[in-house]
Structure formats: C-alpha cells, structure tokens
N, CA, C and O atoms as CSV, one atom per row, in Angstrom:
chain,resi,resn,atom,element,x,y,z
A,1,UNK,N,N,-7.117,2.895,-0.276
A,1,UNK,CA,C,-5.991,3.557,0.354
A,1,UNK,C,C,-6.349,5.026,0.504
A,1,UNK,O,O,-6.812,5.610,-0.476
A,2,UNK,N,N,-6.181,5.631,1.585
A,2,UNK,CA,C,-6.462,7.073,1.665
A,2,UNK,C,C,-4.975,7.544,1.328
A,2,UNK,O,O,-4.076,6.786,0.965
A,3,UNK,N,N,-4.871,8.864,1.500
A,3,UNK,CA,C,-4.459,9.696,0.931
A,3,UNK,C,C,-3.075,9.563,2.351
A,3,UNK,O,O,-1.940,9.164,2.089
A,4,UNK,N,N,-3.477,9.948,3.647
A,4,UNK,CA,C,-2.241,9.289,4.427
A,4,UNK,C,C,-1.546,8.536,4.613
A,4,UNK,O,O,-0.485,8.726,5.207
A,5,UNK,N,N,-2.054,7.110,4.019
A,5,UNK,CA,C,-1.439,5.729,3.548
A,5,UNK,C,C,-0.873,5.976,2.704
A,5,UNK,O,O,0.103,5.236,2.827
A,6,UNK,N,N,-0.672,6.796,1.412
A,6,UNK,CA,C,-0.398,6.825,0.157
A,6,UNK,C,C,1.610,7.701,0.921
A,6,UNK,O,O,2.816,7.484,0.794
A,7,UNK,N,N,0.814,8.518,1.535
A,7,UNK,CA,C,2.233,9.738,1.959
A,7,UNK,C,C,3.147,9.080,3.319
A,7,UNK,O,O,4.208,9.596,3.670
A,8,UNK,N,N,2.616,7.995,3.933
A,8,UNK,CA,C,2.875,7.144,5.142
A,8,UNK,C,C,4.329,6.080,4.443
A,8,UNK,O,O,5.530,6.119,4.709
A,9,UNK,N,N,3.484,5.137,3.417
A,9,UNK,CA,C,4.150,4.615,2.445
A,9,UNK,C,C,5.243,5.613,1.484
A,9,UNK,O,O,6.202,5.968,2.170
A,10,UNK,N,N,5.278,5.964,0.514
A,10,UNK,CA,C,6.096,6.889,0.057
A,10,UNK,C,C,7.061,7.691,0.741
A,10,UNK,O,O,8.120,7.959,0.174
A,11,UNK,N,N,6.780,8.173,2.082
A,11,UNK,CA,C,7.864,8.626,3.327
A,11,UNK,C,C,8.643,7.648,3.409
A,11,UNK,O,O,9.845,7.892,3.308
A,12,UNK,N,N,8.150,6.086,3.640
A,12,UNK,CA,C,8.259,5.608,3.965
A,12,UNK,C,C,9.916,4.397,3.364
A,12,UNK,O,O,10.860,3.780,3.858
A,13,UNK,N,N,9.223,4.749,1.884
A,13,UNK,CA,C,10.232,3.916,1.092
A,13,UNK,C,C,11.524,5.213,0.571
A,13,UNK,O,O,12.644,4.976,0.121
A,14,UNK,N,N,10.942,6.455,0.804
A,14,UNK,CA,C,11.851,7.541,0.464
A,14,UNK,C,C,13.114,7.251,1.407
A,14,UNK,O,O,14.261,7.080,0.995
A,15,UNK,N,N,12.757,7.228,2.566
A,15,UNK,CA,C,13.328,7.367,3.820
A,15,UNK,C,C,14.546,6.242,3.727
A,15,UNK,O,O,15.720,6.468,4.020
A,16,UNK,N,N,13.875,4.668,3.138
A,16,UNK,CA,C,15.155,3.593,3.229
A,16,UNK,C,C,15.914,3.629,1.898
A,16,UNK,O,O,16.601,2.677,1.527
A,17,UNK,N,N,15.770,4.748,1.199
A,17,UNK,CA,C,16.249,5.289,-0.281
A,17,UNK,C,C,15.663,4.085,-1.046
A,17,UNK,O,O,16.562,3.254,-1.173
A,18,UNK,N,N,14.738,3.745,-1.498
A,18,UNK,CA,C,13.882,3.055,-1.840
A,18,UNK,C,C,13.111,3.448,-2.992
A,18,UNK,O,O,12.540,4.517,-2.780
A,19,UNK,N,N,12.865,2.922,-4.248
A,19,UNK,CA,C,11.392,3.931,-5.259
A,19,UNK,C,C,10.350,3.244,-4.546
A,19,UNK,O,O,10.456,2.115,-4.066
A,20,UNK,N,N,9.525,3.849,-4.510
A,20,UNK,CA,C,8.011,3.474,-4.227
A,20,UNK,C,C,7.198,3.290,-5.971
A,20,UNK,O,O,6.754,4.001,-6.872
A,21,UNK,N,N,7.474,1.299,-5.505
A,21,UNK,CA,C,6.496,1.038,-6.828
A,21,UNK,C,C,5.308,1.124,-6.639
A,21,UNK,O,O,4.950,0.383,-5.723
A,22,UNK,N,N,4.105,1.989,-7.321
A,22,UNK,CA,C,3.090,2.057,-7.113
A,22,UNK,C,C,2.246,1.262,-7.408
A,22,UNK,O,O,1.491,0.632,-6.669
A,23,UNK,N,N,2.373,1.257,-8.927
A,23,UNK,CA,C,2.108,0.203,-9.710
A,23,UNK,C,C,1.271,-1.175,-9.148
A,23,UNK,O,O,0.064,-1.398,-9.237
A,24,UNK,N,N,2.640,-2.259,-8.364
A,24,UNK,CA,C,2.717,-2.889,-7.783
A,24,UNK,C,C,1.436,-3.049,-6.730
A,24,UNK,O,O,0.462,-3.801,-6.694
A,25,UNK,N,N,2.016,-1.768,-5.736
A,25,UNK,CA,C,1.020,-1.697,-4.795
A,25,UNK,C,C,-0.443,-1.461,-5.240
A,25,UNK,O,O,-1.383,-2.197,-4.939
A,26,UNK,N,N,-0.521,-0.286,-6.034
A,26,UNK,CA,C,-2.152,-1.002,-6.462
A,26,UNK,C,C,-3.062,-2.113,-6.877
A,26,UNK,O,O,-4.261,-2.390,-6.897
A,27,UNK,N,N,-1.869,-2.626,-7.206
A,27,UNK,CA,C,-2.503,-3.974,-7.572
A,27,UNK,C,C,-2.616,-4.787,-6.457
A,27,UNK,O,O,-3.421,-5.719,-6.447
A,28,UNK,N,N,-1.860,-4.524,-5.469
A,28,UNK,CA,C,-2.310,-5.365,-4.184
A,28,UNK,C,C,-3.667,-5.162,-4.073
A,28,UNK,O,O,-4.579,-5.983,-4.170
A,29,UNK,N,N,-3.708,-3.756,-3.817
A,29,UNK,CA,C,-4.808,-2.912,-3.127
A,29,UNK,C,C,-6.036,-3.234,-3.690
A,29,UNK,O,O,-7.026,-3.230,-2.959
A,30,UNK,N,N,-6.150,-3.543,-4.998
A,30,UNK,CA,C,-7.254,-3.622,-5.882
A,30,UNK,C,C,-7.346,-5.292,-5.862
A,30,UNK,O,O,-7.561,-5.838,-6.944
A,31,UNK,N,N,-7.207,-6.033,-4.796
A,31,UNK,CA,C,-7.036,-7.303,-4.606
A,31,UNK,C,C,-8.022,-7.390,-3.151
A,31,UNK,O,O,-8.700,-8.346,-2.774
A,32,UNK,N,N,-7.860,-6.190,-2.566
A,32,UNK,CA,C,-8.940,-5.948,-1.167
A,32,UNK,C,C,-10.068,-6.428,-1.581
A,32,UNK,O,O,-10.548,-6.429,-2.714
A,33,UNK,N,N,-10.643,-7.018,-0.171
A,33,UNK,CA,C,-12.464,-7.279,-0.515
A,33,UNK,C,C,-13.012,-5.715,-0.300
A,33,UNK,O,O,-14.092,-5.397,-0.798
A,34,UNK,N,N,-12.354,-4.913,0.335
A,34,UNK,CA,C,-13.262,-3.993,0.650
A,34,UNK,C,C,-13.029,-2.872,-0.433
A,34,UNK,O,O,-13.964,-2.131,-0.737
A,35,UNK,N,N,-11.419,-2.704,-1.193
A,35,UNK,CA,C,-11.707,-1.524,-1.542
A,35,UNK,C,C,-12.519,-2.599,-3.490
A,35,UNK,O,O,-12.774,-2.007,-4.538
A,36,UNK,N,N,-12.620,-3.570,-3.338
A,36,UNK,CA,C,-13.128,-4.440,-4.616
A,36,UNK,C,C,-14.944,-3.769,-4.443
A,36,UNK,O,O,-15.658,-3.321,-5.340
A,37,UNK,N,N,-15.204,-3.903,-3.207
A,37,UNK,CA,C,-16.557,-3.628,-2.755
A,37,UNK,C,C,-17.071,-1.837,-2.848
A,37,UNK,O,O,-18.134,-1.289,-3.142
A,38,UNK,N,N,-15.717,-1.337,-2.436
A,38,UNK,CA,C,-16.304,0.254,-2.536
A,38,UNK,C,C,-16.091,0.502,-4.040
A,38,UNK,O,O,-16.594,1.581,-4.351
A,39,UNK,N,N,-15.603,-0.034,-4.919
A,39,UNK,CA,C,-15.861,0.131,-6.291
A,39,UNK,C,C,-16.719,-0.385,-6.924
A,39,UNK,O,O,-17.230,0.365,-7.757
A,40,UNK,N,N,-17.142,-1.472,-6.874
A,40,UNK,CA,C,-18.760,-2.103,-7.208
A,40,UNK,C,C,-19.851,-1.603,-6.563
A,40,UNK,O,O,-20.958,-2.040,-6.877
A,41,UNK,N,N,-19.707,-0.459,-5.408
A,41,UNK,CA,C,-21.099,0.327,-5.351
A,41,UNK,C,C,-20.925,1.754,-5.656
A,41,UNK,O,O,-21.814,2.519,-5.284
A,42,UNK,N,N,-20.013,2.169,-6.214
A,42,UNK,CA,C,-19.788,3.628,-6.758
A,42,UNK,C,C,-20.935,3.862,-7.680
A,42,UNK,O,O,-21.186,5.030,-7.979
A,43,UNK,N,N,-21.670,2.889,-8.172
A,43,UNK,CA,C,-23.085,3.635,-8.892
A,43,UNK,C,C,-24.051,4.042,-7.941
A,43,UNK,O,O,-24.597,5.133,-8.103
A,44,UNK,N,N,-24.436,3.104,-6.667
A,44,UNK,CA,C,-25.359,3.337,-5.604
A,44,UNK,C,C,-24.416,4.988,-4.794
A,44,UNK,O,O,-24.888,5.985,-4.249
A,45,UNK,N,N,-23.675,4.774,-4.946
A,45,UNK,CA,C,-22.946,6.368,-4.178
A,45,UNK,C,C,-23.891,7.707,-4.955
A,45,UNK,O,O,-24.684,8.575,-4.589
A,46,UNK,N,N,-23.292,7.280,-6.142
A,46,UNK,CA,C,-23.527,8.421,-7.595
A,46,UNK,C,C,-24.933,8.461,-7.275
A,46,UNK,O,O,-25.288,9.524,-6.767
A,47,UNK,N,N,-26.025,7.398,-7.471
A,47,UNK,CA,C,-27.363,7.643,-7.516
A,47,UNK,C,C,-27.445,8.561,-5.835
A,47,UNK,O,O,-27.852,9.722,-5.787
A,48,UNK,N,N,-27.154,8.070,-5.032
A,48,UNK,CA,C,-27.494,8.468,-4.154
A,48,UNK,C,C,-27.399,9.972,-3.693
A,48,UNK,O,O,-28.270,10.624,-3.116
A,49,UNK,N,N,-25.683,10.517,-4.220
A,49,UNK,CA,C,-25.466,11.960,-3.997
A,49,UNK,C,C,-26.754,12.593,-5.084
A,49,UNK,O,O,-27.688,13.341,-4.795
A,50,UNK,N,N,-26.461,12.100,-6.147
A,50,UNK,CA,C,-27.697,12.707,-7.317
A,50,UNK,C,C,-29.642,12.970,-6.258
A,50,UNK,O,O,-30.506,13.846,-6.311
A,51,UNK,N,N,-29.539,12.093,-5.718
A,51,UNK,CA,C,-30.803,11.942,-5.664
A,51,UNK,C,C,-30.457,13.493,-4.006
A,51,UNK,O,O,-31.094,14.547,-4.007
A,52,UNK,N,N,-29.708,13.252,-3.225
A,52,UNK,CA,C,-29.537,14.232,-2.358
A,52,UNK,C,C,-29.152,15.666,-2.935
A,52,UNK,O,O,-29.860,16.599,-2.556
A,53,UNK,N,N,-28.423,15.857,-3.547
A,53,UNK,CA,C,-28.598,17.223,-4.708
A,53,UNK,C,C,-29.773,17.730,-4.777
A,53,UNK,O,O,-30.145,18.778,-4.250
A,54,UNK,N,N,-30.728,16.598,-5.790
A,54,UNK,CA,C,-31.825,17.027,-6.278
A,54,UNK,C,C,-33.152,17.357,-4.977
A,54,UNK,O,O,-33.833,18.376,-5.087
A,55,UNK,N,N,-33.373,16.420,-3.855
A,55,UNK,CA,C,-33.935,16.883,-2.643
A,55,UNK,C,C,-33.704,18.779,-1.893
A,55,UNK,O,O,-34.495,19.599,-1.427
A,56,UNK,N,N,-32.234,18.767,-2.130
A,56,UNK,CA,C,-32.216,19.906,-1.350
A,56,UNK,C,C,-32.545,21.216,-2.917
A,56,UNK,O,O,-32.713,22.423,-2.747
A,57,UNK,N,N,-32.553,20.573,-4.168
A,57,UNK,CA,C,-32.640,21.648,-4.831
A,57,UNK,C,C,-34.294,21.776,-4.916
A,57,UNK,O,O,-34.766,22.876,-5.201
A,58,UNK,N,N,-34.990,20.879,-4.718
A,58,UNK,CA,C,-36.517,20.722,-4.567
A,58,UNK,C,C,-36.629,21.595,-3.562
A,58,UNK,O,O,-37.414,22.508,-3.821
A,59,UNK,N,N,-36.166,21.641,-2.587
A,59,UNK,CA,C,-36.463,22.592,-1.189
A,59,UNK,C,C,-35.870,23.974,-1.368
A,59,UNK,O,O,-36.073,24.882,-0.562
A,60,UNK,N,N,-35.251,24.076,-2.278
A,60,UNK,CA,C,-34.688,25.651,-2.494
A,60,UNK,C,C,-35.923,26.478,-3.561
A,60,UNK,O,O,-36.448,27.540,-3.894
A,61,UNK,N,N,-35.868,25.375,-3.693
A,61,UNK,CA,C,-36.997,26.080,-4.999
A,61,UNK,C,C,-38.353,26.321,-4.459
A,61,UNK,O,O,-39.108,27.216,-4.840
A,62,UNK,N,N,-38.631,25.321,-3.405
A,62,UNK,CA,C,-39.808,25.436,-2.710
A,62,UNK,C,C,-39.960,26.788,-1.890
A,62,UNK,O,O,-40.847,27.611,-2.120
A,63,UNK,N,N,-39.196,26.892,-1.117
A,63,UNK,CA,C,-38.562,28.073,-0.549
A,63,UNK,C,C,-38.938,29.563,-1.685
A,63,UNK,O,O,-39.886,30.332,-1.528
A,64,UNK,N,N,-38.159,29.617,-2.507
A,64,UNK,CA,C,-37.642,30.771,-3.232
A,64,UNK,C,C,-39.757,31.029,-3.720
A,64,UNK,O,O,-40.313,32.117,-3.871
A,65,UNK,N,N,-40.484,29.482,-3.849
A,65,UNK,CA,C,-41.546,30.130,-4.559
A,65,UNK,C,C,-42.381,30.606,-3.277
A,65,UNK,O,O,-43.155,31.562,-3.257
A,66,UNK,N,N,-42.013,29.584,-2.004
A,66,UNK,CA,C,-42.819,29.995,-1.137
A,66,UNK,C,C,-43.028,31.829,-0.576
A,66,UNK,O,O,-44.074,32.366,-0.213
A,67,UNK,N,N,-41.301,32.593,-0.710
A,67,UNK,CA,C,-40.860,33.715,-0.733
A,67,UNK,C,C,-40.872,34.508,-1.857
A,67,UNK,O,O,-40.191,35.528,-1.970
A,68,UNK,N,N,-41.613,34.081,-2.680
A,68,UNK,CA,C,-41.634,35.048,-4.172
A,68,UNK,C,C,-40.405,35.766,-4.483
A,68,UNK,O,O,-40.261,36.969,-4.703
A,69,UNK,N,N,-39.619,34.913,-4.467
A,69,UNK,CA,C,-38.027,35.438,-4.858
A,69,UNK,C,C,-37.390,34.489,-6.122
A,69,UNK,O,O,-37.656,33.291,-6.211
A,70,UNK,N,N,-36.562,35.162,-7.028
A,70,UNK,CA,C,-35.952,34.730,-8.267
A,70,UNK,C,C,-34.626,34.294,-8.141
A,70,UNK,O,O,-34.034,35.064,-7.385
A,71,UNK,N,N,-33.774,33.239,-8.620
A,71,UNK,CA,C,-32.768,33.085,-8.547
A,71,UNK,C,C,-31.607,34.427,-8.275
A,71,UNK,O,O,-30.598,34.542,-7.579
A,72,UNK,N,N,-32.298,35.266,-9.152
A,72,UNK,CA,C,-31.093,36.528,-9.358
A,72,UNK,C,C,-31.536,37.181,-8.199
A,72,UNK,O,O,-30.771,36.975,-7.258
A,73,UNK,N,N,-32.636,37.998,-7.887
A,73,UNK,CA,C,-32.796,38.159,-5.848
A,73,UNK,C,C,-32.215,37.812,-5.180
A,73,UNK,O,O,-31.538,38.549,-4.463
A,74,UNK,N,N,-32.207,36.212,-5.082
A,74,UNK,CA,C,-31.279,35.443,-4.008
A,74,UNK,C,C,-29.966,35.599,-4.239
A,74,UNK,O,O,-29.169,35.788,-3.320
A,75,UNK,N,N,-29.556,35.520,-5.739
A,75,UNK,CA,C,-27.719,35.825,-5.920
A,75,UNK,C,C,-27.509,37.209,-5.387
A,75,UNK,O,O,-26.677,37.459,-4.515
A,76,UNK,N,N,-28.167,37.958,-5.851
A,76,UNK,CA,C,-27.884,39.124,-5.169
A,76,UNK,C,C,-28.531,39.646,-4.003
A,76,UNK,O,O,-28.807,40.836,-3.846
A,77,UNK,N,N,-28.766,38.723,-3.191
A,77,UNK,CA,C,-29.170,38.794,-1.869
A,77,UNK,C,C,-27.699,37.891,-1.367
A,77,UNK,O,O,-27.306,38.069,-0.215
A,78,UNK,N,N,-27.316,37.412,-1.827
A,78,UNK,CA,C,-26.111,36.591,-0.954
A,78,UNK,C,C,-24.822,37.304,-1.187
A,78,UNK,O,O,-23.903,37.284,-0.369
A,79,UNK,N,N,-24.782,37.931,-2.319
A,79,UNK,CA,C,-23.722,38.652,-3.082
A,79,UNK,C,C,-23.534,39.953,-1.829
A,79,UNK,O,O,-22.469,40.266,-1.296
A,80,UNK,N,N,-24.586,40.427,-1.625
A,80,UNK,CA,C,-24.615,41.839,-0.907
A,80,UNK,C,C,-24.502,41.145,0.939
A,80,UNK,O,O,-24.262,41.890,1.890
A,81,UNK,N,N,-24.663,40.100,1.037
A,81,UNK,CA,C,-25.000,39.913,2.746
A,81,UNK,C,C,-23.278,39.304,3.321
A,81,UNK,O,O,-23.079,39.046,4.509
C-alpha cells in the first residue's frame, strides 16, 4: 500500500463517519502475492543498495586519490562552494 492508498482510504472512511480499521486492512494487504513478494526480497534490495553505496564510495575515493585531496579538503571545498 503506498502512502496515497493509505490517505485515499482513511478520507475515505472519515468521510462516511466510519473508523478506519487498520488492523484489519493490513492483514488483507499482507495476504497480496505481490506485497508477500516485495517482502521476501527486501534482503536482495538491502544487498543491493549496500553494494551501490559502496561502488559510488569506491569512485569517490578513487577520485579524491586520483586529485590528491583529503576528505576534510573536499568538506571544506563543498562547505565554501
């Protein structure tokens, strides 16, 4: 459920003076094949942002040695620009 579904619904049951059981509804929701599926690969996500982190921090560093510059240079090269 995104975050507009969540406020779509809740408008929704506000509106017919209604509580919005949530409860309930998650448990539908967590009954989806798909959102069952985007939670059984949340480790392949995790590895994956991890491994993209670490690529672009390989290239910063590559950079900074290729430019003979120090972390604190660059902070205070970004600090001042």
């Amino acid at each position: 459920m995104n975050l507009n579904e969540y406020y779509q619904r809740t408008i929704s049951k506000l509106a017919d003076n209604q509580v919005a059981d949530d409860a309930t509804y998650l448990k539908e929701k967590l009954q989806d094949r798909m959102v069952k599926f985007y939670i059984n690969v949340s480790f392949a996500r995790t590895r994956t942002y991890r491994n993209i982190a670490q690529v672009w921090k390989d290239i910063s560093d590559r950079n900074k040695f290729i430019m003979n510059i120090s972390d604190e240079e660059l902070t205070e090269y970004i600090k001042n620009s």
